[in-house]
N, C-alpha and C positions, 0 to 999 in steps of 0.2 A: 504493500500500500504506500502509497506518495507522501511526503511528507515536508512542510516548510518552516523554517523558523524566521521570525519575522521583531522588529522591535517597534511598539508604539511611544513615538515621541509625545510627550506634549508640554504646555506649559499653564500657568494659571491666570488669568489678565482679570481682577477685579474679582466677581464672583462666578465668573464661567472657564471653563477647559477652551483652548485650541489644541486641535492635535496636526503633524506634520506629514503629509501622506503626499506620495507620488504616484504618478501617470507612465504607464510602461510606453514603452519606444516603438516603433518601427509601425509600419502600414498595418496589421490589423486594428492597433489602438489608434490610427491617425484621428479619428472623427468620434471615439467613443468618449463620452466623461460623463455623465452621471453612472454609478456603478462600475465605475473603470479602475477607479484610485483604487491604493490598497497602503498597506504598512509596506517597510521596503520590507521583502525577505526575500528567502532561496530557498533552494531543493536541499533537504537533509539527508545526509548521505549513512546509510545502515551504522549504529557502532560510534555515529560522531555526536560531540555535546550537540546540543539542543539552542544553547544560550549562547556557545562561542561560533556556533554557524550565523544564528543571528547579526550576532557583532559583524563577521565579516562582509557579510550582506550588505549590511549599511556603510560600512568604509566603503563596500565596491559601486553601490547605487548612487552614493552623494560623497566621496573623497574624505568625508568625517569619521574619528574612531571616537566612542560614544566612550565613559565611565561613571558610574554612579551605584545608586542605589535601583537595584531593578525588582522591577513588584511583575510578578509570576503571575501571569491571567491564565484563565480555564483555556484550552485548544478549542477550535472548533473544525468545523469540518464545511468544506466550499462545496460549490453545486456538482461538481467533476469527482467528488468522493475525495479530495483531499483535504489531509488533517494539518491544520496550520495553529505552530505552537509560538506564545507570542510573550513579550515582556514589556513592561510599559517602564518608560524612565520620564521621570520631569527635566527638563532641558531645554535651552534653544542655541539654534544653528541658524545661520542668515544664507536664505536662500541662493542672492546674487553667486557665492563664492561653492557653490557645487558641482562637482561634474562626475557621469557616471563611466563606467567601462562600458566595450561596447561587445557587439557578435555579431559572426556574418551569417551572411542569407543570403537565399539567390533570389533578387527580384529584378524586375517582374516573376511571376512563377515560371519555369518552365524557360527563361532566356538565356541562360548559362551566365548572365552577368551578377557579380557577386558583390553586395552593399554591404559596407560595416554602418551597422544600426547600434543607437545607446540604448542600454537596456531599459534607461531609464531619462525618458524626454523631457520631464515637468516634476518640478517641488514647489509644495505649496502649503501654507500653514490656514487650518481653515477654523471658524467657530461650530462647536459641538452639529449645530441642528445642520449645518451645509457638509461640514465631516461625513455626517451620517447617511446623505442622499449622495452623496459623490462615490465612496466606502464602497468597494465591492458588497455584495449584501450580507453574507456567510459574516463577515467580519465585523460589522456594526456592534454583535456581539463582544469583539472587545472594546468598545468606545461604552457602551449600555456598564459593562462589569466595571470600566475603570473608573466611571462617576460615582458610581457604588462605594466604590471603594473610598475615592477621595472625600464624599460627603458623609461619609462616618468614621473618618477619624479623630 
C-alpha cells in the first residue's frame, strides 16, 4: 500500500490558523486549484522514518529545512487509497525565497520531447476557511485535527 509523509506548516495571526500549502507542477495540475493544494510531502519508502521522509520533502519542495517542535496528526487516507502521515509544526517561511526540485517527463505525450517540470509550481500561505477548499479533500482532515488541537491547549 502507498504511502506519504507530508509536514503541515502553519502559523497563528491574531485568533485564527494560516496554514502553508503548495500546488504541484507540471501540465496535469496546470488549470486545477480548488482541491489541488496539498501539504508538501513524498512517497515513503518500506523501513524508512515517517517524520525524516517528511522533513526531506519539504527541503526538496521549497529549498527550506524545517526544526521545531512537531505535533503528530492522525494519517488519513486520499481518494486513490493512499495513507498520508503528516506532522504539523508552527513556523513561517517567506514565500518569495522558494524553489523546488524538478522531474522529467515526456510532453506533449507520446512526442519523445522531454521537459524538466518543478515538482512543485506555487506556495502559498492561506487563512483556515480558503486552506480548506483549496486542500486536496482527504486532507482537510489534518487542518479540522490541528485546530483541535491548538484551541485546547
Amino acid at each position: 500500500m502507498k504511502a506519504s509523509a507530508g509536514i503541515l506548516l502553519f502559523k497563528k495571526e491574531k485568533d485564527s490558523l494560516s496554514y502553508f500549502l503548495v500546488h504541484p507542477g507540471g501540465p496535469f495540475w496546470k488549470n486545477k486549484d480548488l482541491e489541488a493544494w496539498s501539504i508538501p510531502k513524498g512517497e515513503l519508502l518500506p523501513d524508512e522514518n515517517p517524520l525524516e521522509r517528511a522533513l526531506t520533502e519539504f527541503k526538496e519542495e521549497t529549498g527550506k529545512t524545517l526544526e521545531g517542535s512537531f505535533i503528530e496528526l492522525s494519517p488519513i487516507k486520499q481518494k486513490g487509497g493512499k495513507t498520508v502521515y503528516a506532522w504539523a509544526l508552527e513556523g513561517h517561511i517567506e514565500t518569495s525565497e522558494l524553489y523546488s526540485n524538478t522531474f522529467s517527463m515526456e510532453w506533449p505525450p507520446k512526442s519523445g520531447k522531454i521537459v524538466e517540470i518543478p515538482e512543485i509550481d506555487q506556495w502559498e500561505w492561506f487563512a483556515s476557511e480558503e486552506a480548506q477548499q483549496r486542500i486536496n479533500t482527504a486532507q482537510k482532515d489534518f487542518i479540522t485535527e490541528l485546530e483541535n488541537i491548538v484551541k485546547n491547549q
